[in-house]
PDB file with SEQRES, HELIX, SHEET and CRYST1 records, atoms N, CA, C and O in Angstrom:
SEQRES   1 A   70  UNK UNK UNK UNK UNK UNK UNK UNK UNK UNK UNK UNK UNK          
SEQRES   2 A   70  UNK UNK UNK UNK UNK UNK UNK UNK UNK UNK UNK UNK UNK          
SEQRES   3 A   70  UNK UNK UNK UNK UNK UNK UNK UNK UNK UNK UNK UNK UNK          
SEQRES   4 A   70  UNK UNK UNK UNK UNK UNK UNK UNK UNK UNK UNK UNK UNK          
SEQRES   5 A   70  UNK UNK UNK UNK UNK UNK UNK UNK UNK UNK UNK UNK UNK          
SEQRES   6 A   70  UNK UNK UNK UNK UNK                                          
HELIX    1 AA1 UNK A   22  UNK A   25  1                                   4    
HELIX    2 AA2 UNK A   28  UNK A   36  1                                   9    
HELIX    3 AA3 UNK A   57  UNK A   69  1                                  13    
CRYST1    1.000    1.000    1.000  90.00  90.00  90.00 P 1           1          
ATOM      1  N   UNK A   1      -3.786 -17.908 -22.341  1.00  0.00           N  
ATOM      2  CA  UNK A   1      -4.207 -19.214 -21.899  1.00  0.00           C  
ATOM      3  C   UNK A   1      -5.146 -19.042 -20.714  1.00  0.00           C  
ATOM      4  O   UNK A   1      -4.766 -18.423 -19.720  1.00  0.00           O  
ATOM      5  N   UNK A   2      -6.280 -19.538 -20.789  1.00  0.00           N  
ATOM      6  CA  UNK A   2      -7.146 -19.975 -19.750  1.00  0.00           C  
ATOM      7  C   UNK A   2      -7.008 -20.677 -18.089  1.00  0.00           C  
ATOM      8  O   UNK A   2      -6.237 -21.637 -18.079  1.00  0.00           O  
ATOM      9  N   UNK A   3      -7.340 -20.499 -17.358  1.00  0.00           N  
ATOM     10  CA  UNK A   3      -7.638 -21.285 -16.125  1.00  0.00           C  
ATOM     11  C   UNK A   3      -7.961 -22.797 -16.276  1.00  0.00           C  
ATOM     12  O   UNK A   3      -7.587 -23.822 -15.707  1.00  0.00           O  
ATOM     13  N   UNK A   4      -8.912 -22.460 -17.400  1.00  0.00           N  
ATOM     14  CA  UNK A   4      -9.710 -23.748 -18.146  1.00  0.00           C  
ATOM     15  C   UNK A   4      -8.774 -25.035 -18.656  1.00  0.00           C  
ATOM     16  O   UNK A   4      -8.873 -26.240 -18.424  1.00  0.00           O  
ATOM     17  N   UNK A   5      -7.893 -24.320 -19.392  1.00  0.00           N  
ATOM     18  CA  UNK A   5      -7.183 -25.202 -20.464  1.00  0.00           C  
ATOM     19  C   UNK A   5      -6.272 -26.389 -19.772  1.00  0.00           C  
ATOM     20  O   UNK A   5      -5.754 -26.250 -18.664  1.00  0.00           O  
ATOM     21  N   UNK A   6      -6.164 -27.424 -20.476  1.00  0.00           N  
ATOM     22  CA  UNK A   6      -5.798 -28.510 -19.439  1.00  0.00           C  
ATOM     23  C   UNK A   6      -3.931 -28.160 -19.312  1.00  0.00           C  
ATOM     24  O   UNK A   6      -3.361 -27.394 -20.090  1.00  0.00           O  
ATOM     25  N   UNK A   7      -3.319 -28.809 -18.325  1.00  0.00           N  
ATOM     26  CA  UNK A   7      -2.069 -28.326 -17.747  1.00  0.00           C  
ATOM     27  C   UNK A   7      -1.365 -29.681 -17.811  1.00  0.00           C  
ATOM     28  O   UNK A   7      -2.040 -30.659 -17.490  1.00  0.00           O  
ATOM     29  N   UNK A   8      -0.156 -29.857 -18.167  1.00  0.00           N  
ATOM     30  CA  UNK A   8       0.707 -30.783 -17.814  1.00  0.00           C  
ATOM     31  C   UNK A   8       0.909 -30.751 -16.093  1.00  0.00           C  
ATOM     32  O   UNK A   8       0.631 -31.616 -15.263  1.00  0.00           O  
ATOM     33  N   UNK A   9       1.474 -29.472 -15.935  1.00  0.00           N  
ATOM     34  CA  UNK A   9       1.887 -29.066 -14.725  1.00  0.00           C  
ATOM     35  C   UNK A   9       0.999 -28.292 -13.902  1.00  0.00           C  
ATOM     36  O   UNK A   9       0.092 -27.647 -14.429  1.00  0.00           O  
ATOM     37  N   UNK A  10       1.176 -28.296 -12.657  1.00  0.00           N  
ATOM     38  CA  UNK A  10      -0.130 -27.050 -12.474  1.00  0.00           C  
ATOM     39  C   UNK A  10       1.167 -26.431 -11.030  1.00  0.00           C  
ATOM     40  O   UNK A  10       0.835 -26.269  -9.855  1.00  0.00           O  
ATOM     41  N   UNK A  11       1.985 -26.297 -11.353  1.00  0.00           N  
ATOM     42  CA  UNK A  11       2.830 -25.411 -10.533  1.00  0.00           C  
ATOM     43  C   UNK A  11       3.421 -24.052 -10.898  1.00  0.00           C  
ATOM     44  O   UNK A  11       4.300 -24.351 -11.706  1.00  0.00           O  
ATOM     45  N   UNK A  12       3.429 -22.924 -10.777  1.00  0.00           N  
ATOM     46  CA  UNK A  12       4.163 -21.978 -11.066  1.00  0.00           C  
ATOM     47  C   UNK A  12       5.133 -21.312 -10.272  1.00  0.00           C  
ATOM     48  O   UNK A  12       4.775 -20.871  -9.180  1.00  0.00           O  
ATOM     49  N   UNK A  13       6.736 -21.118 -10.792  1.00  0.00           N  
ATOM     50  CA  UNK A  13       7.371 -20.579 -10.088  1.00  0.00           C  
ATOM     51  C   UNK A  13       7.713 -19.113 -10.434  1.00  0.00           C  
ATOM     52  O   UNK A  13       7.659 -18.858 -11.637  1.00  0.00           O  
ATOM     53  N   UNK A  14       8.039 -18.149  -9.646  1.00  0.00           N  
ATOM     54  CA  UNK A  14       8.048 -16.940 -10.298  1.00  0.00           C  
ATOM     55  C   UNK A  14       9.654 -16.025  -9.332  1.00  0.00           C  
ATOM     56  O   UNK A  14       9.749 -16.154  -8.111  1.00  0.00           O  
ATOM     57  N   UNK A  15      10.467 -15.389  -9.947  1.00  0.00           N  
ATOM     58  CA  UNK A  15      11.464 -14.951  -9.484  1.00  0.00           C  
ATOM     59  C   UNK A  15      11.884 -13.548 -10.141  1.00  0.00           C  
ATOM     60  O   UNK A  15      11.905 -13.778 -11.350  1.00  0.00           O  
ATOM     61  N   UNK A  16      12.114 -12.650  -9.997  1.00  0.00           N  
ATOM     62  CA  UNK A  16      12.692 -11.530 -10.184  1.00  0.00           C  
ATOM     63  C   UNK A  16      13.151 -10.453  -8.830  1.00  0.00           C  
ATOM     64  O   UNK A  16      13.330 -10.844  -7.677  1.00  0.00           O  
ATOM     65  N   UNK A  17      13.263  -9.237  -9.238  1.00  0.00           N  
ATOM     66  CA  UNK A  17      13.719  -8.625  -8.257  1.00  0.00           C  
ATOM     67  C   UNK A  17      12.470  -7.820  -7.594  1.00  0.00           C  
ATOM     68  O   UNK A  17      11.273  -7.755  -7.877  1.00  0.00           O  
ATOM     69  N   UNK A  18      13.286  -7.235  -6.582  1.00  0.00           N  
ATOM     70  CA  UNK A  18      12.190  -6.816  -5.297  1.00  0.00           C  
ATOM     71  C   UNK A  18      11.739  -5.707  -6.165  1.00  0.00           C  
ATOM     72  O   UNK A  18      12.527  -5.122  -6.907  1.00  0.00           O  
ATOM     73  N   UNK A  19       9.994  -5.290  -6.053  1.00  0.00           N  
ATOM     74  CA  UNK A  19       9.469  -4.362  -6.813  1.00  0.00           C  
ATOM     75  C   UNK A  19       8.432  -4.546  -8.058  1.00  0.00           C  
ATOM     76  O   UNK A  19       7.609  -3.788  -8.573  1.00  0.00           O  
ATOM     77  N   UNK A  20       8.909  -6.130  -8.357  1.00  0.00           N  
ATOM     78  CA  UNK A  20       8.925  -5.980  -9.673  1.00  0.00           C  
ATOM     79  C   UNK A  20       7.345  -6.418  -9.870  1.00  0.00           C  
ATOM     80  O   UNK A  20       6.872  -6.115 -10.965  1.00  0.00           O  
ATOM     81  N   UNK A  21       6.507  -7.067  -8.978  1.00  0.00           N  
ATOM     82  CA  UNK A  21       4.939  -7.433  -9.144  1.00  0.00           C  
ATOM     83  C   UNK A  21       4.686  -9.067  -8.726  1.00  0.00           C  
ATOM     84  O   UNK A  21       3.545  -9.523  -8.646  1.00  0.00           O  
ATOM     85  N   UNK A  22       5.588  -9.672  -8.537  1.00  0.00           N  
ATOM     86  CA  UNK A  22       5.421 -11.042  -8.496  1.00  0.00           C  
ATOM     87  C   UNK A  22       4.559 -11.394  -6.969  1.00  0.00           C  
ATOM     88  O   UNK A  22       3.952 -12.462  -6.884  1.00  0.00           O  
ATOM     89  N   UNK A  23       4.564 -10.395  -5.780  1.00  0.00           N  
ATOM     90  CA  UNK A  23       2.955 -11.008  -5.327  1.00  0.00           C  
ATOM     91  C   UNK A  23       2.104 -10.290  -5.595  1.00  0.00           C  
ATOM     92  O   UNK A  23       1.269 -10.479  -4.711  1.00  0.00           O  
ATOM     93  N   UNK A  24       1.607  -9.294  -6.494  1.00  0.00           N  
ATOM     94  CA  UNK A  24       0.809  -9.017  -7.063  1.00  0.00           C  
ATOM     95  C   UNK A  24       0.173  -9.791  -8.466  1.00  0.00           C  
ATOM     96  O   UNK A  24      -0.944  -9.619  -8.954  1.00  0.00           O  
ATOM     97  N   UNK A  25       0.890 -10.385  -8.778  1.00  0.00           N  
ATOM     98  CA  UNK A  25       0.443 -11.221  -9.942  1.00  0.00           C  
ATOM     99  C   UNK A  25       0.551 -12.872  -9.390  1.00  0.00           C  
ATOM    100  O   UNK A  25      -0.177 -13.560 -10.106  1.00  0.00           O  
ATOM    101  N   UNK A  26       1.137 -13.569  -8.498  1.00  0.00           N  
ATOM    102  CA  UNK A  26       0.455 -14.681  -7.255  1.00  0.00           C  
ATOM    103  C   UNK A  26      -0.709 -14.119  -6.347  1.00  0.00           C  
ATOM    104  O   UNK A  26      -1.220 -14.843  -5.493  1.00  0.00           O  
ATOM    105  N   UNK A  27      -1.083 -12.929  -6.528  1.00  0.00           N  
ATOM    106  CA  UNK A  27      -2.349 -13.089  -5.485  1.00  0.00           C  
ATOM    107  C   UNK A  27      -3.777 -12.875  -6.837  1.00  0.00           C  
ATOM    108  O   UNK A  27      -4.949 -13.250  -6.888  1.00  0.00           O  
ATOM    109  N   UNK A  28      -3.155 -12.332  -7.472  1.00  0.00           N  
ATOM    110  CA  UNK A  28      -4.216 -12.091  -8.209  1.00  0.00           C  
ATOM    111  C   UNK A  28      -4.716 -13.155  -8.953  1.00  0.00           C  
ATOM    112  O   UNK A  28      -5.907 -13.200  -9.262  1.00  0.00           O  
ATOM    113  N   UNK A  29      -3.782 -14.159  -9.323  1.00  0.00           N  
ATOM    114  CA  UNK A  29      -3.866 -15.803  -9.958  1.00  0.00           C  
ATOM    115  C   UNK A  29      -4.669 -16.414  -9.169  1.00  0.00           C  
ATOM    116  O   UNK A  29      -5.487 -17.188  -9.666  1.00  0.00           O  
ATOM    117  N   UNK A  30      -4.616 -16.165  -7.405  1.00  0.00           N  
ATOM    118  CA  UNK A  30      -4.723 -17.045  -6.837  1.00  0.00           C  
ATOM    119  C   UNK A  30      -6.658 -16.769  -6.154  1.00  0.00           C  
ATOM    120  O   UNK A  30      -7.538 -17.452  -5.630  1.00  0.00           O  
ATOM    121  N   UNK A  31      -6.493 -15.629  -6.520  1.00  0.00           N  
ATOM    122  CA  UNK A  31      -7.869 -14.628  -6.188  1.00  0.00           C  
ATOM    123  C   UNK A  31      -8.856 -15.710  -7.671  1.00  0.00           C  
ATOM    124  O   UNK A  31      -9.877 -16.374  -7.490  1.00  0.00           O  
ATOM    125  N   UNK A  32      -8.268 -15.572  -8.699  1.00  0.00           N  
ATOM    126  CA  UNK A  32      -8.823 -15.859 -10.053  1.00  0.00           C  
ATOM    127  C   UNK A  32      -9.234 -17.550  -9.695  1.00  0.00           C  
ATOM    128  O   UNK A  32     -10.357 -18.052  -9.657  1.00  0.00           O  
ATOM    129  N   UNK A  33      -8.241 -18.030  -9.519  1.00  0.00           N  
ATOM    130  CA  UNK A  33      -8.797 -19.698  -8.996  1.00  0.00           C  
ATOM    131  C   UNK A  33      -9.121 -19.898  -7.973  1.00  0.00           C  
ATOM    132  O   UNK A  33      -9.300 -21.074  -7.655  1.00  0.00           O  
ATOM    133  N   UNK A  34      -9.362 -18.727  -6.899  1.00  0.00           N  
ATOM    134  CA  UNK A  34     -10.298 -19.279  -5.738  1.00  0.00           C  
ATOM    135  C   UNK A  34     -11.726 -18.576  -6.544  1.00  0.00           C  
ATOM    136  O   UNK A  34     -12.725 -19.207  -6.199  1.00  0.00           O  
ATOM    137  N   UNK A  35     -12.116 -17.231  -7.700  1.00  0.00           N  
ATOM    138  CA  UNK A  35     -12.782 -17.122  -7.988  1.00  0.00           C  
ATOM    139  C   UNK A  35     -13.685 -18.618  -8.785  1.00  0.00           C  
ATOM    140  O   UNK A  35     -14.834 -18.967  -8.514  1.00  0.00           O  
ATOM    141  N   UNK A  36     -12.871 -19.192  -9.654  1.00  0.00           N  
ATOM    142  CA  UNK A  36     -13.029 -20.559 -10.691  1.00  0.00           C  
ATOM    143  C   UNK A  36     -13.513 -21.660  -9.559  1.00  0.00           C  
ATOM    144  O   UNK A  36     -14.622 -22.142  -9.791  1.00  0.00           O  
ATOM    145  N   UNK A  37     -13.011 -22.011  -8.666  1.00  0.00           N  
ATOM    146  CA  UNK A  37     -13.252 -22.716  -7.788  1.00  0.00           C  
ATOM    147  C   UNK A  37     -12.190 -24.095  -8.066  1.00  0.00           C  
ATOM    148  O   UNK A  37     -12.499 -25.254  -7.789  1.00  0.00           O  
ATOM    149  N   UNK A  38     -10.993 -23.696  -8.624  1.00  0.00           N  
ATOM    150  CA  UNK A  38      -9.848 -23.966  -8.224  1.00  0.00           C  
ATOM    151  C   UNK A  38      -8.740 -23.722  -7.700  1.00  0.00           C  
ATOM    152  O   UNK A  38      -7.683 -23.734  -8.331  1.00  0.00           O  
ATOM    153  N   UNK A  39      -8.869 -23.413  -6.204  1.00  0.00           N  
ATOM    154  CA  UNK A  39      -8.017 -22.703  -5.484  1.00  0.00           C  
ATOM    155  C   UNK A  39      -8.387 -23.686  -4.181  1.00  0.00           C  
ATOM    156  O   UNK A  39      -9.384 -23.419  -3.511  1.00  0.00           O  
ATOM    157  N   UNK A  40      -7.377 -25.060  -3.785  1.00  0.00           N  
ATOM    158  CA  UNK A  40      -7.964 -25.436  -2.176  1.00  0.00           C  
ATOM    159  C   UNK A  40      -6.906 -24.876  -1.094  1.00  0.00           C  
ATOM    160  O   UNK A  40      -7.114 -24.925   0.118  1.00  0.00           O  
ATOM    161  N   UNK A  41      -5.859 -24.388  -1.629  1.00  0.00           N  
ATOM    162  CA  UNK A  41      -5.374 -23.436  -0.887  1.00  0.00           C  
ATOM    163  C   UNK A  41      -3.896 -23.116  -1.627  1.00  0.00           C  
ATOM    164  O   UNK A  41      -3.312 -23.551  -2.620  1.00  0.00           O  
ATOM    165  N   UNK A  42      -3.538 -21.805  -0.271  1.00  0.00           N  
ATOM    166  CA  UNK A  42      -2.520 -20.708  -1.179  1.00  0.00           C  
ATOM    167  C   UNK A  42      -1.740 -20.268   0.037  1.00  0.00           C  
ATOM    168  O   UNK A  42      -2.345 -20.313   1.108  1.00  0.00           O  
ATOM    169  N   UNK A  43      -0.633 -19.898   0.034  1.00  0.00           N  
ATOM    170  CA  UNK A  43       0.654 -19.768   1.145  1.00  0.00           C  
ATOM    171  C   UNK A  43       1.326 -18.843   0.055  1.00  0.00           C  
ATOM    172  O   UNK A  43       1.123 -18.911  -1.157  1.00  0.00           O  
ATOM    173  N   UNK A  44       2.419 -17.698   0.913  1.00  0.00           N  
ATOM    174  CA  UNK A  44       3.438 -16.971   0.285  1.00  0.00           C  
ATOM    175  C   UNK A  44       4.170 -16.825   1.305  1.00  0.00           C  
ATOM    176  O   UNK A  44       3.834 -16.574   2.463  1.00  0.00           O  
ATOM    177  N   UNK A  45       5.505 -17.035   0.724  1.00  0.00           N  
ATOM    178  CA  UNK A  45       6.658 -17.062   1.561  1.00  0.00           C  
ATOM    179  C   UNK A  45       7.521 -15.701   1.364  1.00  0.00           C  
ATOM    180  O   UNK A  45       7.930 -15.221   0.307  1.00  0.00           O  
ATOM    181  N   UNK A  46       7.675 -15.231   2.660  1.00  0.00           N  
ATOM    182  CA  UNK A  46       8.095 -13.658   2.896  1.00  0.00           C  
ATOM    183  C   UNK A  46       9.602 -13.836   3.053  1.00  0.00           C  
ATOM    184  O   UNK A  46       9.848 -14.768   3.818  1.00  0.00           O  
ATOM    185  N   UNK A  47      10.489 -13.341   2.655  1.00  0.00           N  
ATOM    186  CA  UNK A  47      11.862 -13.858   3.110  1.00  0.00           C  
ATOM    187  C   UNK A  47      12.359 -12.706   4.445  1.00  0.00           C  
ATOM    188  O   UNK A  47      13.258 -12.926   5.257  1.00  0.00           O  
ATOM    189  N   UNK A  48      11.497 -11.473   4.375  1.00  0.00           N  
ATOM    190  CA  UNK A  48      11.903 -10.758   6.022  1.00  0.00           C  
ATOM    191  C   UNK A  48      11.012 -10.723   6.503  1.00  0.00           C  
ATOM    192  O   UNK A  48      10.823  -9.818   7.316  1.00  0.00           O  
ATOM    193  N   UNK A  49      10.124 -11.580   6.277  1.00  0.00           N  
ATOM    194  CA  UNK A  49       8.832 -11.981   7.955  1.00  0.00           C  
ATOM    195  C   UNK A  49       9.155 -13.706   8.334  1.00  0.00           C  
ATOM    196  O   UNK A  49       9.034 -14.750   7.693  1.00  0.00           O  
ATOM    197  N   UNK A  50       9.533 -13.427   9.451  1.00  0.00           N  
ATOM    198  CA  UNK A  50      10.069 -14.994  10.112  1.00  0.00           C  
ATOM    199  C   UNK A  50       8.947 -15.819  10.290  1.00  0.00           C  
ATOM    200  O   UNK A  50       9.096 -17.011  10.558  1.00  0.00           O  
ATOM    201  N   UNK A  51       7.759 -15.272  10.161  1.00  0.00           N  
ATOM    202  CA  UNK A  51       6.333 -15.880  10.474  1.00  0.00           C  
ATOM    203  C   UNK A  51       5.896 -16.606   8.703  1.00  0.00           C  
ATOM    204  O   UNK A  51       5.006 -17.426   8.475  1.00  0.00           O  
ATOM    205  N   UNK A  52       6.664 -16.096   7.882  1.00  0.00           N  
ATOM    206  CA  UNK A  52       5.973 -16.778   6.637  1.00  0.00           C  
ATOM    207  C   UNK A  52       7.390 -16.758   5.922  1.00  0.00           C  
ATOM    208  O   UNK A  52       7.477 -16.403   4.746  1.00  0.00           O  
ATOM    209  N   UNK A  53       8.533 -17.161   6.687  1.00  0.00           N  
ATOM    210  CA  UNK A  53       9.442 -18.016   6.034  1.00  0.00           C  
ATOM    211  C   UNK A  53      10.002 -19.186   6.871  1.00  0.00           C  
ATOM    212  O   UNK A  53      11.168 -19.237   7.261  1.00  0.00           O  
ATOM    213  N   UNK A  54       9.139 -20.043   7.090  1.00  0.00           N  
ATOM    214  CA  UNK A  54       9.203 -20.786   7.549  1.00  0.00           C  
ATOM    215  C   UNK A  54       8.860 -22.195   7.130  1.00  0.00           C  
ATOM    216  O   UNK A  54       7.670 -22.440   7.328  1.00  0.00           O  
ATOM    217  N   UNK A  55       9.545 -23.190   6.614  1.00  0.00           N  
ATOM    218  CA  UNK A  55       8.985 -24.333   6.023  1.00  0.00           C  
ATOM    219  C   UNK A  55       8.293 -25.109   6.822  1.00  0.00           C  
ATOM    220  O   UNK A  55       7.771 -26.096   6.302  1.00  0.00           O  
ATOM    221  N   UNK A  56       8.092 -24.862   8.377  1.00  0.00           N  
ATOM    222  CA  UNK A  56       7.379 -25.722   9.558  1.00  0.00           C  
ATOM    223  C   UNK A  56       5.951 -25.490   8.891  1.00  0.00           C  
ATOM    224  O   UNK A  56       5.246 -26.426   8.513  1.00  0.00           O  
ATOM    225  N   UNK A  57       5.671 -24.439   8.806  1.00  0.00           N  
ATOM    226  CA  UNK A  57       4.463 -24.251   8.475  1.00  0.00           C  
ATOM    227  C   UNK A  57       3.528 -24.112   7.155  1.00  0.00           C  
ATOM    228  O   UNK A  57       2.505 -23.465   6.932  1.00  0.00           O  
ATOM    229  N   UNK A  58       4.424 -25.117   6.271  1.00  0.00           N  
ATOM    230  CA  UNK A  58       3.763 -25.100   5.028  1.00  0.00           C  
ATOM    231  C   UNK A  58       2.900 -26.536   4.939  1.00  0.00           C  
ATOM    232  O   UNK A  58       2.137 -26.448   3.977  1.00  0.00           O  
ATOM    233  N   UNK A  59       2.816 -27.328   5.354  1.00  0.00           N  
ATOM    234  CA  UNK A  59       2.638 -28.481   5.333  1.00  0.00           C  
ATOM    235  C   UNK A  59       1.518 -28.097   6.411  1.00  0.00           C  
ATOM    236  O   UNK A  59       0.538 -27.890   5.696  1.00  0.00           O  
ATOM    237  N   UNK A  60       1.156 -27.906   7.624  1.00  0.00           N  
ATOM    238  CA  UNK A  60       0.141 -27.341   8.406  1.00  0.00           C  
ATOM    239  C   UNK A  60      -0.879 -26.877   7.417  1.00  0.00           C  
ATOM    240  O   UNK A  60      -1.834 -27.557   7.041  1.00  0.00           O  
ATOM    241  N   UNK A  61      -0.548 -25.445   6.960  1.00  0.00           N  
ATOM    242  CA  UNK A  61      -1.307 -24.494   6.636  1.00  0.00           C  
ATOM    243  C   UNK A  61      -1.835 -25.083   5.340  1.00  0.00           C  
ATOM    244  O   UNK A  61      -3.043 -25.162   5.117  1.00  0.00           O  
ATOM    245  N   UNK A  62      -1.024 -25.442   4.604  1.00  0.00           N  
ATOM    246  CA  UNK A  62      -1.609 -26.310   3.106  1.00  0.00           C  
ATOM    247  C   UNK A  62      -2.857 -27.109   3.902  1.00  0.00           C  
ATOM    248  O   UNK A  62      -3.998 -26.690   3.708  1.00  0.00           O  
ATOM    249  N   UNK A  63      -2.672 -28.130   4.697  1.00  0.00           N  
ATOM    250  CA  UNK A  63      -3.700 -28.905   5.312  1.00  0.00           C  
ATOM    251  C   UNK A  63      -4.880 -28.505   5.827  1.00  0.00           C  
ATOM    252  O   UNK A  63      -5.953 -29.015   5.504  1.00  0.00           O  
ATOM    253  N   UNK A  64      -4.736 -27.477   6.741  1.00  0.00           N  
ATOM    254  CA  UNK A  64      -5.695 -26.909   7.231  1.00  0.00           C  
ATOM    255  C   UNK A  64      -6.915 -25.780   6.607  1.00  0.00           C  
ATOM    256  O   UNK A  64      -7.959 -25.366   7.112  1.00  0.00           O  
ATOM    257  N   UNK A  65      -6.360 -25.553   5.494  1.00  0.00           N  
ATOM    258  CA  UNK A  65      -6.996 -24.756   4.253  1.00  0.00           C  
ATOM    259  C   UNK A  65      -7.684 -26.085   3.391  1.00  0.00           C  
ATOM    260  O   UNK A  65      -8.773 -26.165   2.823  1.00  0.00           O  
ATOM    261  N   UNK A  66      -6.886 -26.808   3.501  1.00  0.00           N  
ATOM    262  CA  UNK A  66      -7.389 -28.191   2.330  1.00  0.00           C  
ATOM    263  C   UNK A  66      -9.060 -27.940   3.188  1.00  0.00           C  
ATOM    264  O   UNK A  66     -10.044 -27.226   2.992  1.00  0.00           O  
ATOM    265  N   UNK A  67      -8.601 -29.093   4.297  1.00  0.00           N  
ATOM    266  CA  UNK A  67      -9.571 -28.725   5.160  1.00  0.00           C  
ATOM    267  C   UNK A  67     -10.873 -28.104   5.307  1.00  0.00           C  
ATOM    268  O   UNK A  67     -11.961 -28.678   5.266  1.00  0.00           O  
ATOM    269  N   UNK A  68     -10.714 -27.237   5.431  1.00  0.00           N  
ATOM    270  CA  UNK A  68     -11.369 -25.976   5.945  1.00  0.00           C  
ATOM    271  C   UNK A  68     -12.163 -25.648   4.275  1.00  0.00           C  
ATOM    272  O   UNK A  68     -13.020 -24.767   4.338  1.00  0.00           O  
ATOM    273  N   UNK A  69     -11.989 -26.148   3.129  1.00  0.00           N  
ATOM    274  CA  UNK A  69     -12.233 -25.313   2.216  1.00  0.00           C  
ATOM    275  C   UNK A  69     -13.154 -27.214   1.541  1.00  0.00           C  
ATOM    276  O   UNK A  69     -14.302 -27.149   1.102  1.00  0.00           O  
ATOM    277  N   UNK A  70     -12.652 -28.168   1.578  1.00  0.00           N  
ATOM    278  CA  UNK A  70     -13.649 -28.921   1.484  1.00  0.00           C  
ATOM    279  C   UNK A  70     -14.899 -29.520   2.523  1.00  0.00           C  
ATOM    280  O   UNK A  70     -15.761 -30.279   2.078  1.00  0.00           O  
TER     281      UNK A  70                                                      
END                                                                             
C-alpha cells in the first residue's frame, strides 16, 4: 500500500519487544512522508529518557513543528 492511497485512519500504532525495529521502521515512515510532503510533524516517546517520556510535551512540540513547518 502506498502513502498515496486514501486512509480511513491515518494513525499507526506499533508494539513489540525491545530490538525488534519499531523506531526504525517509525522513522523511516516518517522520513517517507516528510519526503511526500505529508509529514507536519513527528514525536517518539522513549520510555528511559525522561526528556521524551513525557506527555507535557507532546502537545507543545506537535504545535510548534505544526508551526514551524507551515
Amino acid at each position: 500500500m502506498s502513502i498515496h492511497e486514501e486512509r480511513e485512519h491515518w494513525i499507526m500504532w506499533m508494539s513489540g519487544g525491545a530490538g525488534v525495529g519499531k523506531s526504525a521502521i517509525a522513522q523511516n515512515f516518517a522520513e517517507r512522508c516528510e519526503a511526500e510532503g505529508y509529514l507536519l510533524a513527528s514525536l517518539f516517546f522513549g520510555r528511559s529518557d525522561p526528556s521524551r517520556n513525557n506527555i507535557d510535551s507532546l502537545i507543545v512540540t506537535i504545535a510548534y513543528q505544526i508551526y514551524t513547518t507551515c
